[in-house]
N, C-alpha and C positions, 0 to 999 in steps of 0.2 A: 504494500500500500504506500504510497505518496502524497505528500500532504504540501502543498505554498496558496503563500497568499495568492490572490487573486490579480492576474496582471492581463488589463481592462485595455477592448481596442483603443481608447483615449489615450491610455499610456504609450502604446505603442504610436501612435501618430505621434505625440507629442516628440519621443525622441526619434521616429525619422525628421520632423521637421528640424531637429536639434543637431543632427546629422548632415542632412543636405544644407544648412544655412553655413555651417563651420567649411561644409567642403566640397561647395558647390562647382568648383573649376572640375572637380573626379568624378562625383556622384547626380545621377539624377535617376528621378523616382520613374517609375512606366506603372502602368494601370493594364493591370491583367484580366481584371473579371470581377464577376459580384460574391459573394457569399450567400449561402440561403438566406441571413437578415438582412439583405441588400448592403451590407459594409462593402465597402471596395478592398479588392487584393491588389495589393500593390507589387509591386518586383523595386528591387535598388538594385541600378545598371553602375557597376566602379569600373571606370576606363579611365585612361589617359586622356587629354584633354584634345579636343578635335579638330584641334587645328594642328597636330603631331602626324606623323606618318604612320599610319595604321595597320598596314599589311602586318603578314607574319604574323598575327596574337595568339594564344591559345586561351583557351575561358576554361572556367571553374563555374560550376554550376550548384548552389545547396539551398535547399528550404530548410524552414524551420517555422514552428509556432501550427505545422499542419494538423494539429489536435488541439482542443481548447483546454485549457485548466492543465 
């Protein structure tokens, strides 16, 4: 059994927005889809910033939070 407190989609907005304002030249948010309560799933895209040469990259790919509580 596993027990935490409760970490609320509000929290988590708040620290992407906390996130992308600190590092906004690397990060930005994409909007992926709805949730059954209609909350939006977000994706954070971290690249290089785009006006660098791009070719060659390899990506890392992970979710997290795909279970609530």
């Amino acid at each position: 059994m596993a027990h935490s407190y409760p970490y609320t989609y509000s929290n988590l907005q708040r620290f992407l927005i906390s996130k992308i304002t600190k590092n906004k030249d690397v990060v930005t948010k994409v909007h992926i889809g709805k949730t059954l309560a209609r909350n939006n799933i977000e994706g954070l895209q971290i690249t290089i910033p785009m006006n660098k040469k791009r070719d060659s990259r390899k990506a890392i790919i992970f979710m997290a939070r795909q279970h609530p509580g």
